[in-house]
C-alpha positions as CSV (number, residue, x, y, z in Angstrom):
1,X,-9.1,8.2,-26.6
2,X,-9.5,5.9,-23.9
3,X,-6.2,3.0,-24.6
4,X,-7.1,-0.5,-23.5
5,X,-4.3,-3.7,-22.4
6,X,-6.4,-7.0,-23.4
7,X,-6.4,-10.1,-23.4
8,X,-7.9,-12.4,-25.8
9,X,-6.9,-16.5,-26.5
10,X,-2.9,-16.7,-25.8
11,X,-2.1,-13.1,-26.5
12,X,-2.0,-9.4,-24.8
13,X,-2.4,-6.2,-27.1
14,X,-3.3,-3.0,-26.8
15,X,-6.2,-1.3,-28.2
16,X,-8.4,1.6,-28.4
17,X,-12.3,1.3,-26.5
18,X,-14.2,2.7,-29.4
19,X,-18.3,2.8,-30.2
20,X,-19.5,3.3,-26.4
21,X,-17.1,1.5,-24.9
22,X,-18.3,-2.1,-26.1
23,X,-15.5,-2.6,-28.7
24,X,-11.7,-3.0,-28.4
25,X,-9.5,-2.1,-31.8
26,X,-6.3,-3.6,-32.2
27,X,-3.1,-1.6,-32.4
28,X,0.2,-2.1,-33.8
29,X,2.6,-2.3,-30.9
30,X,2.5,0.3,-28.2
31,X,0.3,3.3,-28.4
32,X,2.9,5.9,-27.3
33,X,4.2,8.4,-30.0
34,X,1.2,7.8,-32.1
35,X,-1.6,5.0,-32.7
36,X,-1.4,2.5,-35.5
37,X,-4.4,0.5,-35.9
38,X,-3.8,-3.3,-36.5
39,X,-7.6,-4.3,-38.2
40,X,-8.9,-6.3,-35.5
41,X,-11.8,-5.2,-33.9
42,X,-13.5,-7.2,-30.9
43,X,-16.4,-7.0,-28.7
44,X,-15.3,-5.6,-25.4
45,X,-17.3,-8.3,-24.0
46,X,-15.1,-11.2,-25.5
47,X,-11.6,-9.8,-24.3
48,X,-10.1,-9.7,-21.0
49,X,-9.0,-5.8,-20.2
50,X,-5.9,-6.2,-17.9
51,X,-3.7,-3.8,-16.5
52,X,-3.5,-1.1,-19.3
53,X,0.2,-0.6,-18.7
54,X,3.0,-2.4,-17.0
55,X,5.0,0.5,-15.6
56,X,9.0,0.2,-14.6
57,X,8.0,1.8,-11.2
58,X,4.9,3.7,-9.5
59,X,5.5,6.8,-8.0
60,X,3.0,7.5,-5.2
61,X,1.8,10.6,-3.3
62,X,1.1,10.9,0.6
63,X,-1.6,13.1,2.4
64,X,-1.9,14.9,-1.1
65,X,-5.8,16.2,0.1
66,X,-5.6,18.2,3.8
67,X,-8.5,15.9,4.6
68,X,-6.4,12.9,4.4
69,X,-3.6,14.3,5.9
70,X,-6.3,15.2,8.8
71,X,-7.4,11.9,9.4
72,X,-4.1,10.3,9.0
73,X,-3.0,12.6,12.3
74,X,-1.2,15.6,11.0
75,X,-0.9,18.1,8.9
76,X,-0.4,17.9,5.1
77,X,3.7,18.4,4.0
78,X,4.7,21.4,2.6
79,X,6.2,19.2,-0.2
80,X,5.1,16.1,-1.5
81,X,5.7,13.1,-0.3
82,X,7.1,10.1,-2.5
83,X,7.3,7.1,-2.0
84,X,7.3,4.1,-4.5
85,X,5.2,0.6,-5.3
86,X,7.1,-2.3,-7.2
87,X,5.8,-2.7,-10.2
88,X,5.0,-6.4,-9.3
89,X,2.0,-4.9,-7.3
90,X,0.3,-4.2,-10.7
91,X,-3.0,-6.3,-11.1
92,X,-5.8,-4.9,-13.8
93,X,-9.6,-4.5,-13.1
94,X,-11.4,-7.0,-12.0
95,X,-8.5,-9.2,-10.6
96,X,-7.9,-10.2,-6.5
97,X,-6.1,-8.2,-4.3
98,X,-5.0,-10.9,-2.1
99,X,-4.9,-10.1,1.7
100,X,-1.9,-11.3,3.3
101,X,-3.9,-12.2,6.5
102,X,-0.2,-14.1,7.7
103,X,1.5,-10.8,7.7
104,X,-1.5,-8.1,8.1
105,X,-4.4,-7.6,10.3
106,X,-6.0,-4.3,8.0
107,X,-5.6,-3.7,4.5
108,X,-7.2,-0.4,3.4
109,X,-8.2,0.5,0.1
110,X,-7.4,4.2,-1.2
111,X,-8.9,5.5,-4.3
112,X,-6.3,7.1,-6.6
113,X,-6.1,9.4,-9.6
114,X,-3.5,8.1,-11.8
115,X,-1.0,9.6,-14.2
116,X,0.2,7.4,-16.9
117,X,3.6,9.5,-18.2
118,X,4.1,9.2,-22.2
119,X,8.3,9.6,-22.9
120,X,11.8,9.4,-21.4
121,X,11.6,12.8,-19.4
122,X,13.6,14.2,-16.3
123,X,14.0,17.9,-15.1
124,X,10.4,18.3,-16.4
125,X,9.6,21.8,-16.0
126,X,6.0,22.3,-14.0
127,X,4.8,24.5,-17.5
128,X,5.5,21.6,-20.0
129,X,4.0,18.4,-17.7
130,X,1.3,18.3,-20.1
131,X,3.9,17.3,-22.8
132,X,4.7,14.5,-21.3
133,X,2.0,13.0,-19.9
134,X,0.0,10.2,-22.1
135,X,-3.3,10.2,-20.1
136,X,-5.2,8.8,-16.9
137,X,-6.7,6.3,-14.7
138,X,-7.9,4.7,-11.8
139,X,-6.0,3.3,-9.3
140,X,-6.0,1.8,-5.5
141,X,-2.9,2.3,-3.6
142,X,-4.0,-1.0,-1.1
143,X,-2.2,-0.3,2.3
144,X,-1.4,-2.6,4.6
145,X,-2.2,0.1,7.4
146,X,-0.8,-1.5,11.0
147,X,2.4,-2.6,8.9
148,X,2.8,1.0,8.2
149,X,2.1,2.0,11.0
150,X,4.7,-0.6,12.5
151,X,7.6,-0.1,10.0
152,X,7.6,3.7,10.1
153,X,8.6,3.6,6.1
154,X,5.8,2.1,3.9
155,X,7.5,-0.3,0.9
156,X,6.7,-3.4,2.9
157,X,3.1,-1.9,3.5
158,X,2.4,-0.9,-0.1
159,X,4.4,-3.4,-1.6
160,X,2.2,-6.3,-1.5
161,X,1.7,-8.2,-4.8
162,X,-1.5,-6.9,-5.9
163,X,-1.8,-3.9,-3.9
164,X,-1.8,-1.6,-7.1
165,X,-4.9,-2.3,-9.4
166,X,-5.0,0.2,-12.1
167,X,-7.6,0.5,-15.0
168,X,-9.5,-0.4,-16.7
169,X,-8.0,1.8,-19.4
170,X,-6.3,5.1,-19.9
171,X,-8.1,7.9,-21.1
172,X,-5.6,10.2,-23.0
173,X,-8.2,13.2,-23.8
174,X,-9.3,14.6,-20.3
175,X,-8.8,17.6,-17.9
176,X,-8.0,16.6,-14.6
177,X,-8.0,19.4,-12.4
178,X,-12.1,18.9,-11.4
179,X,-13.5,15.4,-11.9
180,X,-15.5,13.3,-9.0
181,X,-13.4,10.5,-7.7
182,X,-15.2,7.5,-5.2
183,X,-14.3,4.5,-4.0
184,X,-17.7,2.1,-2.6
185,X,-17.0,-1.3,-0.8
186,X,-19.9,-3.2,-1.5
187,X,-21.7,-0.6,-3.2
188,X,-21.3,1.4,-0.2
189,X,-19.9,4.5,-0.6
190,X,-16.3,5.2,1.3
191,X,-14.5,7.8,-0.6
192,X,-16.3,11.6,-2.4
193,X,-13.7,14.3,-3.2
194,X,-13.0,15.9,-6.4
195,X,-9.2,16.3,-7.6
196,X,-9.6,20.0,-7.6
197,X,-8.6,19.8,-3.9
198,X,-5.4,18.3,-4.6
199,X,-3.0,20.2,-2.3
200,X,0.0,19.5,-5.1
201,X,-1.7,19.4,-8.7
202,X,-0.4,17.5,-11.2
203,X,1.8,19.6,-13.2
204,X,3.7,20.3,-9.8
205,X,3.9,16.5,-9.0
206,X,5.4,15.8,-12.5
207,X,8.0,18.5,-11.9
208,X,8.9,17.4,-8.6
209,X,9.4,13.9,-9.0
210,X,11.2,14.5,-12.5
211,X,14.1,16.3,-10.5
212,X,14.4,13.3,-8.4
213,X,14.3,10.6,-10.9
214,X,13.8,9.6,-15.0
215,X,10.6,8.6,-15.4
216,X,10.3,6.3,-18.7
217,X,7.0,5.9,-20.7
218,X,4.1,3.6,-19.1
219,X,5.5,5.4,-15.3
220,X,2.7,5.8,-13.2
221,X,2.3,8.6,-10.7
222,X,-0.7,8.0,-7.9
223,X,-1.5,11.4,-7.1
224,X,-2.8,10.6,-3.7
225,X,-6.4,9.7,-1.8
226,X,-8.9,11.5,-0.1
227,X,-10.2,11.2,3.3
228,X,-12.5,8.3,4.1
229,X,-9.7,5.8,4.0
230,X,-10.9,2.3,5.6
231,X,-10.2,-1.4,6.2
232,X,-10.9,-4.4,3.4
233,X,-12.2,-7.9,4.3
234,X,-12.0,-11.3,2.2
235,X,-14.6,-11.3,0.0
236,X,-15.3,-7.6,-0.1
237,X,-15.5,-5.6,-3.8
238,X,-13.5,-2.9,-4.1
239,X,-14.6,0.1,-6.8
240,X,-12.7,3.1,-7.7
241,X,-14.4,5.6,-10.4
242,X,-13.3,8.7,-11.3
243,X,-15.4,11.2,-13.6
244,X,-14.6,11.2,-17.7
245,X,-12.2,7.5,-16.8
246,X,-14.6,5.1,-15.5
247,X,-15.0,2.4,-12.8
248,X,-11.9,0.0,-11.4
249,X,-13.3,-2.9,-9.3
250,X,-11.2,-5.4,-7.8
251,X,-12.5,-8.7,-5.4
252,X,-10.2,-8.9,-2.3
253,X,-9.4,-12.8,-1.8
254,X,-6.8,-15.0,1.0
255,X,-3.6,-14.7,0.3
256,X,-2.4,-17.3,2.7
């Protein structure tokens, strides 16, 4: 089931992407703990999708693919690395990541798989992740690389407002431990690497970052990028697809 955010005249819903993805149904409320459908029914094409959830923080995953970790200049951690977005970085598909061109001189994009978590859970043992996970999506952790690099710790780097698009809908029915993840820039390919190389897998992530901290439904978990990291330029369009989710593409614009 693939769970929509929209937008349509003065108010947001969510919904379920039904009939080849070009119509949106209405639900009741919030889809976790079961979907209740409201009657409406709208072309996809008349709706805005936005962000499919709001989350009360994003927990993200460094050098999570050894090739990454290579290019970055070391070695992959033995455990993984945390660190955490604010959720005011949240933007959906097809809205501007604004380059803060005051405070940065290179913005990279990195295409994410994303774990949306379904209920209140902590202490979430590695064979029961699944139980608490709602579904997927795409995501771009945007780095703003020589602050970073500067800083040493990363929240001003991947703090940015708009440096976490994530969309363009959940999909709550899928295997992730194989699909085909890009990211192009322009069309251009940047990013190929399946999630199968993972060097912590998802159930382990969930587990590990549940003994540190409560995680609450609509908590999102970036499970790291590949290698093939790279620099973003005003006016360049962004693109993350991953296999069985879809396509997230985002317009970088001036922030100053």
């Amino acid at each position: 089931m693939r769970i929509a955010r929209f937008s349509k005249g003065d108010g947001v819903a969510f919904g379920v992407v039904e009939e080849g993805g070009e119509v949106v149904a209405r639900v009741d409320g919030h889809p976790f703990g079961g979907v209740e459908f409201a009657g409406d029914r709208y072309p996809l094409a008349e709706v805005r999708l936005v962000a499919p959830m709001l989350p009360s923080k994003i927990v993200a995953v460094g050098k999570n693919y050894a090739d990454h970790a290579r290019e970055m200049g070391g070695e992959a951690p033995e455990e993984p690395l945390i660190f955490l977005k604010p959720s005011t970085s949240v933007v959906g598909p097809g809205e501007a990541i604004a380059y803060p061109s005051k405070l940065s001189q290179r913005v990279d994009y990195e295409g994410e798989l994303a774990v949306v978590i379904g209920r209140l859970c902590r202490d979430v043992p590695v064979e029961r992740a699944h139980e608490v996970i709602f579904g997927y999506t795409c995501a771009n952790d945007v780095t703003a690389r020589d602050l970073q690099q500067r800083d040493g710790q990363w929240s001003r780097a991947k703090g940015f407002d708009t440096f976490c698009p994530i969309g363009p809908w959940i999909e709550t029915d899928l295997d992730p431990g194989d699909l085909a993840l890009t990211t192009s820039v322009n069309g251009e390919l940047r990013q190929s690497a399946r999630t199968s190389l993972l060097l912590h897998d998802i159930p382990a992530l969930v587990a590990y970052v549940s003994a540190v901290m409560t995680l609450l439904p609509g908590d999102v978990i970036l499970t790291g990028t590949p290698a093939g990291v790279g620099p973003l330029s005003v006016g360049d369009e962004v693109s993350v697809g991953i296999e069985g989710i879809g396509t997230l593409t985002n317009r970088v614009i001036s922030r100053d």
